[in-house]
C-alpha positions in Angstrom: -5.1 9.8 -16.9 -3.8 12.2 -14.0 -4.1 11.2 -10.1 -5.8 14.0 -8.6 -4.0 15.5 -6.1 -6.2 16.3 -3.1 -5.6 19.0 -0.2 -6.3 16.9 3.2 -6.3 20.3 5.5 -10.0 20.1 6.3 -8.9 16.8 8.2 -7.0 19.0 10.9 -9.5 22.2 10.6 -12.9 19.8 11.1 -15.0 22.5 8.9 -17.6 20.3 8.0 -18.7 21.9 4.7 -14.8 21.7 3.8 -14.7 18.3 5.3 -17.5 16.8 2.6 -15.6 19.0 -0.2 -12.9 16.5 0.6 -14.2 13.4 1.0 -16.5 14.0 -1.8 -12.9 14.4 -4.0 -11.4 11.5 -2.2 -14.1 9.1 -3.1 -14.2 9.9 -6.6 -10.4 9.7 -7.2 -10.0 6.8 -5.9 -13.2 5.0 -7.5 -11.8 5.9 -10.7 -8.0 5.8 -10.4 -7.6 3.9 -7.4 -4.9 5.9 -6.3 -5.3 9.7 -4.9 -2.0 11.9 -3.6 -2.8 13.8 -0.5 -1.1 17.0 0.5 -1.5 18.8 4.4 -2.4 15.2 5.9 -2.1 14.8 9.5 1.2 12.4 9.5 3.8 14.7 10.3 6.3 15.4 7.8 9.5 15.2 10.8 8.0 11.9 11.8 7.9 10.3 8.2 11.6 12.1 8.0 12.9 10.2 11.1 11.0 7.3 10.2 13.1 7.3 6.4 16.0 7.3 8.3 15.8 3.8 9.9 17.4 0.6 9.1 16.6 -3.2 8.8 16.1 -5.6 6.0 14.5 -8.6 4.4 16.7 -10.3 2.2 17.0 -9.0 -1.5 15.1 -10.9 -3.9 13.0 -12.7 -1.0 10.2 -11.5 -2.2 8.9 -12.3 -5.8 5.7 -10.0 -6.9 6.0 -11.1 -10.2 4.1 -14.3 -9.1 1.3 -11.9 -7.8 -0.5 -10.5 -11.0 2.0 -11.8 -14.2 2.2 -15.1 -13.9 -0.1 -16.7 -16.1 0.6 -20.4 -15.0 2.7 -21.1 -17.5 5.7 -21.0 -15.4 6.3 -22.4 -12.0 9.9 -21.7 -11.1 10.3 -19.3 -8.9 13.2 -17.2 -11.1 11.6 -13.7 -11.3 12.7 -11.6 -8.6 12.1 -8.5 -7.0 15.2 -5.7 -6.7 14.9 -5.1 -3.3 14.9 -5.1 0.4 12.4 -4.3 3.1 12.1 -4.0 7.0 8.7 -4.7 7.8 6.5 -4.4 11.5 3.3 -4.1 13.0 1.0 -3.2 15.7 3.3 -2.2 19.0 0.7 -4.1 20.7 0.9 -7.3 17.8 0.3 -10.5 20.5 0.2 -12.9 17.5 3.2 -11.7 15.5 5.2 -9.3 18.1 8.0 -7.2 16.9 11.9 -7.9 17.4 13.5 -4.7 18.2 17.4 -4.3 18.3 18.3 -3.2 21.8 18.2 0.1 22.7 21.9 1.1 23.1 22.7 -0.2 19.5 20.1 2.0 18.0 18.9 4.5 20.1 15.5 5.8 19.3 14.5 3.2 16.6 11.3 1.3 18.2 10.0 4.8 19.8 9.7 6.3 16.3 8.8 2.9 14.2 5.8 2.9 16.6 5.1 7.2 16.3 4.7 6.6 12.6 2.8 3.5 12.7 0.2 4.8 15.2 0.2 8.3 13.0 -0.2 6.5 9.6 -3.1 4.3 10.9 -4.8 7.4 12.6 -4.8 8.7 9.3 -6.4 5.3 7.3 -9.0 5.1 10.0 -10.1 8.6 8.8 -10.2 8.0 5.3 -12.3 4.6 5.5 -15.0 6.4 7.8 -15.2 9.0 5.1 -15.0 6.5 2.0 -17.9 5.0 3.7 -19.6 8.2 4.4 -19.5 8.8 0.9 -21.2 5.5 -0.4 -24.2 5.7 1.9 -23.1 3.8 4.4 -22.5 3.6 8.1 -19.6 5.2 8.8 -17.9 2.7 10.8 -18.7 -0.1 8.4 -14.8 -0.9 7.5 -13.6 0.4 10.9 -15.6 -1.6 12.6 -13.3 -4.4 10.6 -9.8 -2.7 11.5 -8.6 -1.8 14.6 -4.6 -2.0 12.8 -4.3 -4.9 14.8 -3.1 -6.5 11.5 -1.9 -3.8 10.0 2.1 -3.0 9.2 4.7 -0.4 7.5 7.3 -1.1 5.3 10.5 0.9 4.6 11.3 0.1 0.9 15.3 0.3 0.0 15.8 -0.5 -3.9 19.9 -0.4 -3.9 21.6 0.7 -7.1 21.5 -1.7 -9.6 23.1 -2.3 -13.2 20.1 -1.1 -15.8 21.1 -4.1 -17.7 19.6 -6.6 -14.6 16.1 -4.5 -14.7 16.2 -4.6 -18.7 16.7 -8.3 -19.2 13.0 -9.3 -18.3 13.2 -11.6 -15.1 14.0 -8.7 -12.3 12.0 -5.8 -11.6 12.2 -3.0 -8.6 8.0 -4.2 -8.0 6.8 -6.2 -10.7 3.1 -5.3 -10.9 0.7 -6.0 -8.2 -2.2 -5.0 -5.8 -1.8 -4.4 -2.1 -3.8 -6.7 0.1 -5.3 -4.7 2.8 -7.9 -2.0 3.0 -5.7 1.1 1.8 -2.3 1.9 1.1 0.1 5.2 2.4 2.5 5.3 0.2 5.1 8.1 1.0 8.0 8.2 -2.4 11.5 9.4 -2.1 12.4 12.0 -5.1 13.6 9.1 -7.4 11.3 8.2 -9.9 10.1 5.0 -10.3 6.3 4.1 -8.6 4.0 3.7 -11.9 0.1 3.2 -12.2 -1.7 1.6 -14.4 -3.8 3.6 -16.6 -7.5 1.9 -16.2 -8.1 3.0 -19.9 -5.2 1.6 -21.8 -5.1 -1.7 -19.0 -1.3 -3.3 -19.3 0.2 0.7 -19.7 2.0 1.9 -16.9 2.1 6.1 -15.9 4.9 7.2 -13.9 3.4 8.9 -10.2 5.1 12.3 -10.4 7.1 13.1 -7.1 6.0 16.8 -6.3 7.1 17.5 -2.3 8.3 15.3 0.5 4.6 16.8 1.9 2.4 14.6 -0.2 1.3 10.4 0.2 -0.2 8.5 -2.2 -3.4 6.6 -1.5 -3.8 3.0 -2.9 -7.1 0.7 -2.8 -6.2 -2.5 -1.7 -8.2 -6.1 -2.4 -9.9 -6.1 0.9 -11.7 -2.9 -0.1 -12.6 -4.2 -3.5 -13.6 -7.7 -2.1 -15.7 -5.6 0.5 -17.4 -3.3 -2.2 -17.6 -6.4 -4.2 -15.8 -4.8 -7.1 -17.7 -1.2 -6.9 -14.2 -0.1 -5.7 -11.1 -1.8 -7.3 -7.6 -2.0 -6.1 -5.4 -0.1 -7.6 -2.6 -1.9 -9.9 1.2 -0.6 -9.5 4.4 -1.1 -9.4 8.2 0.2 -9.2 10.3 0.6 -12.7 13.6 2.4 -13.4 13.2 6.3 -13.9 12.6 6.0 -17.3 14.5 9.2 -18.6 17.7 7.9 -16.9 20.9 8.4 -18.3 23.7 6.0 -17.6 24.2 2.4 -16.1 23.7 2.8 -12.8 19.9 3.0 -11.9 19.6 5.1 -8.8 19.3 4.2 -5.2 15.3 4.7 -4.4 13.2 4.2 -0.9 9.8 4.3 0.2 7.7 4.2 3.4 4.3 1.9 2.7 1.7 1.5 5.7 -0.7 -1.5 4.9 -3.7 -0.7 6.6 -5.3 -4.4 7.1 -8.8 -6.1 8.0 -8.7 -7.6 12.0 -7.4 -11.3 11.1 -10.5 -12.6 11.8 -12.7 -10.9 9.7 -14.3 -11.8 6.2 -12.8 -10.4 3.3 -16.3 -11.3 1.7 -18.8 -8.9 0.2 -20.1 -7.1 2.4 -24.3 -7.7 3.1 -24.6 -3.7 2.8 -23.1 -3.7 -0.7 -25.5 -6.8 -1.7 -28.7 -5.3 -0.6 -29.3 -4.4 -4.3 -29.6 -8.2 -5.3 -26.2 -8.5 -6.7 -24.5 -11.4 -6.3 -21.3 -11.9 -4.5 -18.1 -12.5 -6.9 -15.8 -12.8 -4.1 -15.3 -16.1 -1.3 -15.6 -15.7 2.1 -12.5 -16.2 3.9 -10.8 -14.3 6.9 -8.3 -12.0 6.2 -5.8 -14.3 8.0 -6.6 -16.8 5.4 -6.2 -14.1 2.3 -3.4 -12.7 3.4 -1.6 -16.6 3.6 -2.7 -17.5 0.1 -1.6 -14.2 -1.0 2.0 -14.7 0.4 1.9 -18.5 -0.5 1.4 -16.5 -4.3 4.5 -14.2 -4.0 7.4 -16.4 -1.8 7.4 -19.2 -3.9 10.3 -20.3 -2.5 8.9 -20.6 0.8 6.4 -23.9 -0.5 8.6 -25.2 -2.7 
């Protein structure tokens, strides 16, 4: 089970027979896999550079993802961890949840370029769902019609180096495994190994993503889609492991860039009526993405409703 790797020039060029090539290759990767790679997208490559470079974290272990997908209810204490820390914000224009921005003097540049690469990463989503819904038969402005990235956010992943021992004893993991909330995923890896999918044939086995070129971002389905396509397109399971041909003690430092793209907060994360017109009944509740996204973080911060 290989993730296609997809060339996203036709994007830039707008050749439209090379333009369905693509999103005819898009569509099918990611209904299979739910994960495609992309290579010549339109986020620049200096931008997601700069954007690397930046600073500003969660607390590690804060977040638990093992609560998100292993938990099987047998256990209720809130013990398995994440390795981890994470800056996380959102929309420039976020009137709900605004960011907090160091000053300017203290670091100089740091909210101009947070905001280039959000705006360039959700430029790019926007894309992608027209064409996903091009694809299926469907009105092209279907799901972006439901996301203007009011909602939506990045995430600059730093997994510190850790003793291989703490990952190995069973209750801490770099990203236990999971699915993303949103709509779609960009994920954009750092050489270290580590991000692994799970193979849809063999369902509990995990592959390792190869890292080819700083050029390339991986593609994720999140729940919102599936819960849109009501389960004709399924999120993609993953999760972040120790390079598994490592040598030593010492598992490596590792970082990634992540933009959630994210239903408006207050839209349904229902089926959708289009992908019901065949008779088939819905399988997922109606609630708006506000709602999901608090039961979903009630699910993986424990701590927080304890």
């Amino acid at each position: 089970m290989t993730i296609p790797v997809i060339d996203a020039a036709a994007l830039a060029s707008g050749n439209e027979k090379e333009l369905a090539q693509f999103r005819a290759k898009l569509f099918e990767g990611l209904k299979k896999y739910g994960f495609v790679k992309l290579i010549n997208h339109t986020v620049p490559l200096p931008l997601v550079a700069e954007t690397f470079d930046q600073r500003g974290w969660c607390t590690p272990g804060e977040e638990k993802t093992w609560y998100l997908e292993s938990n099987k209810g047998t256990i209720k204490e809130p013990k398995f961890s994440d390795s981890k820390e994470s800056f996380d914000c959102g929309h420039p224009n976020d009137q709900l949840f605004p960011n907090k921005w160091p000053a300017a003097d203290v670091l100089p540049g740091y909210q101009q370029t947070m905001e280039n690469f959000f705006l360039s990463c959700g430029d790019l989503t926007l894309v992608l769902l027209d064409l996903i819904a091009q694809e299926m038969q469907l009105d092209r402005h279907i799901f972006t019609s439901r996301c203007t990235n009011e909602a939506s956010t990045i995430r600059i992943n730093h997994f510190p180096v850790v003793d291989r021992a703490i990952l190995d004893r069973g209750d801490v993991s770099r990203i236990w495994p999971h699915n993303d909330f949103g709509i779609i995923s960009l994920v954009f890896p750092d050489e270290t190994p580590g991000l692994e999918y799970e193979d849809r044939e063999n369902p509990g086995t995990f592959i390792p993503m190869p890292y080819e070129s700083e050029e390339e971002v991986v593609v994720i389905i999140g729940e919102t889609l599936q819960r849109w396509t009501n389960g004709r397109i399924r999120a993609g399971l993953h999760r972040v492991n120790r390079p598994l041909d490592m040598e030593g003690n010492d598992v490596p430092e590792r970082w990634s860039l992540v933009y959630f793209n994210k239903a408006d907060r207050h839209v349904s994360v229902g089926p959708l009526e289009e992908l019901l017109a065949d008779g088939s009944q819905p399988v997922y509740e109606h609630l708006t993405a506000l709602e999901y996204q608090g039961l979903r973080n009630a699910t993986h911060y424990p701590s927080a409703t304890l």
